[in-house]
C-alpha positions in Angstrom: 0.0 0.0 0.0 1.2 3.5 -0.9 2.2 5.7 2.2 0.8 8.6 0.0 -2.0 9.3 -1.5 -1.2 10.4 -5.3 -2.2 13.9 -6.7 0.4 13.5 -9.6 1.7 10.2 -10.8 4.1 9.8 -13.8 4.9 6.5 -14.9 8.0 5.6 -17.2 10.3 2.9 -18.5 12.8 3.2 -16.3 15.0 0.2 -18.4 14.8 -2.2 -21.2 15.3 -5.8 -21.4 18.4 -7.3 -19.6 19.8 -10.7 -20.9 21.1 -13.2 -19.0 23.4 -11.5 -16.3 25.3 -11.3 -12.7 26.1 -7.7 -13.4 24.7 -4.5 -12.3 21.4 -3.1 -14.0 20.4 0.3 -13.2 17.2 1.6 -14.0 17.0 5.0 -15.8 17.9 8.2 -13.6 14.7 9.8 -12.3 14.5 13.7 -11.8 12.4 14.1 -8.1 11.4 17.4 -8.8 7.8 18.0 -7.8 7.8 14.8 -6.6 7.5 12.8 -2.9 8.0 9.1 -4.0 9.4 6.9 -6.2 8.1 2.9 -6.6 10.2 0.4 -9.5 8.5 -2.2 -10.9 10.7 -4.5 -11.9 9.5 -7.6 -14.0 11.9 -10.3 -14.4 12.4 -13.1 -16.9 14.2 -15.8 -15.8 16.3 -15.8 -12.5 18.6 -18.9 -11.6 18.2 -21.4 -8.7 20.0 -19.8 -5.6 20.3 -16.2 -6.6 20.6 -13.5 -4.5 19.5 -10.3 -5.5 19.7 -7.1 -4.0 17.7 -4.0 -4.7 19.7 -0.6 -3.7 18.0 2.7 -4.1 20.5 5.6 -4.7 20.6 9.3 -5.1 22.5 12.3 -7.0 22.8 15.4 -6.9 23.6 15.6 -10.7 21.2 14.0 -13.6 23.7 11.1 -13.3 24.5 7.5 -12.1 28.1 7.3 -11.8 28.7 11.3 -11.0 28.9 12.8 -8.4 29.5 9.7 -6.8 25.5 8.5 -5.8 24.7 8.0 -2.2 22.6 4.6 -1.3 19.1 5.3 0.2 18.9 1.8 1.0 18.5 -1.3 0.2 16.8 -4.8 0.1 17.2 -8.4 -0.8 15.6 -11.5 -2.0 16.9 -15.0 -2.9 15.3 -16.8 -5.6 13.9 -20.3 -4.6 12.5 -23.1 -6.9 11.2 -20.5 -9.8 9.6 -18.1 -7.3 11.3 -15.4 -8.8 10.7 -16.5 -13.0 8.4 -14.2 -14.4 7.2 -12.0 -11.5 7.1 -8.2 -10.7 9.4 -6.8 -7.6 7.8 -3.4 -6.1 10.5 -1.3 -4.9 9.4 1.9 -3.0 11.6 4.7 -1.7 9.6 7.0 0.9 9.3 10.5 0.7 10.9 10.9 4.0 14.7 9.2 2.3 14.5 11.6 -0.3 17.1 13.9 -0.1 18.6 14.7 -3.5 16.9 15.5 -6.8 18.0 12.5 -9.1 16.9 8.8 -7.9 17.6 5.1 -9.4 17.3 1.8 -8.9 20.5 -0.6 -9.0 20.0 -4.5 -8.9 23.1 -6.7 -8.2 23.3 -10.4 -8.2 25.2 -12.9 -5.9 26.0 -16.5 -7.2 23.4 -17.1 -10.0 22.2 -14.8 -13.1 19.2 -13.0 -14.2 16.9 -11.4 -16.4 15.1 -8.9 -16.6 12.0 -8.0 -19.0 11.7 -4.0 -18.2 12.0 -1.8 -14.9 9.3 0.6 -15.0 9.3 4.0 -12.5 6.4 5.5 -11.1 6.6 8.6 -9.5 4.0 10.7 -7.3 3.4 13.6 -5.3 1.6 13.6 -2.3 -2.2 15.3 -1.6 -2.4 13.6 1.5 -0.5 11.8 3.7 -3.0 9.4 5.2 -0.8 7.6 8.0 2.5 8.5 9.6 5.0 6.3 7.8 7.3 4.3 10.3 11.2 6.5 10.6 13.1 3.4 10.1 11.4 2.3 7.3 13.5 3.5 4.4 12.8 1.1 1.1 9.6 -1.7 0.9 10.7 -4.8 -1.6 7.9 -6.6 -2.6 7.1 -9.9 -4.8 4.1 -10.2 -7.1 2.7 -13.2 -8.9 
């Protein structure tokens, strides 16, 4: 459930297809202007047996995923078990209250095994109310969808 309820929502594709990898992906850089919250959608193809994937939210201060060097919002993981990862959607959602800089993405790292991904696509919305007080220490929600 969204922490916020949405006035303004723009939706993009934050990142084409992947093919069969261990290395980094990184969706597209978002600008946060006007904006309170960010969620990815990631929908993956097929993910091996025993990977490990982590989901690490990061920020600039430059239109730019390499420079300035980003900082990491946070981060979450998963590990893939018995094809409970082939073909699903992973909701990643960075709360207003992490955002600090104007330029957000999404980088996805795997340990061990590979994976692919179909498309990462952003969603980003300002707030018109804020209809619960989110919990401080909660910085990123990762989330698995059949």
């Amino acid at each position: 459930m969204h922490a916020l309820e949405s006035e303004k929502s723009v939706v993009s594709v934050g990142s084409n297809a992947v093919a069969d990898t261990t290395s980094e992906t990184k969706s597209a850089v978002e600008d946060m202007a006007g904006f309170d919250e960010i969620e990815y959608l990631v929908h993956f193809g097929d993910v091996d047996a025993a990977a490990v994937l982590t989901f690490t939210a990061k920020e600039n201060t430059a239109n730019s995923d390499s420079s300035p060097t980003p900082t990491t919002v946070g981060s979450g993981s998963i590990t893939e078990d018995s094809g409970n990862l082939d073909n699903k959607l992973v909701r990643v959602v960075v709360k207003k209250s992490k955002i600090t800089k104007r330029y957000h993405f999404l980088s996805i790292t795997a340990a061990d095994e590979s994976y692919e991904i179909q498309s990462i696509i952003t969603r980003r919305t300002s707030a018109r109310a804020v209809p619960v007080t989110p919990d401080a220490d909660e910085v990123l929600t990762v989330e698995l969808y059949s």
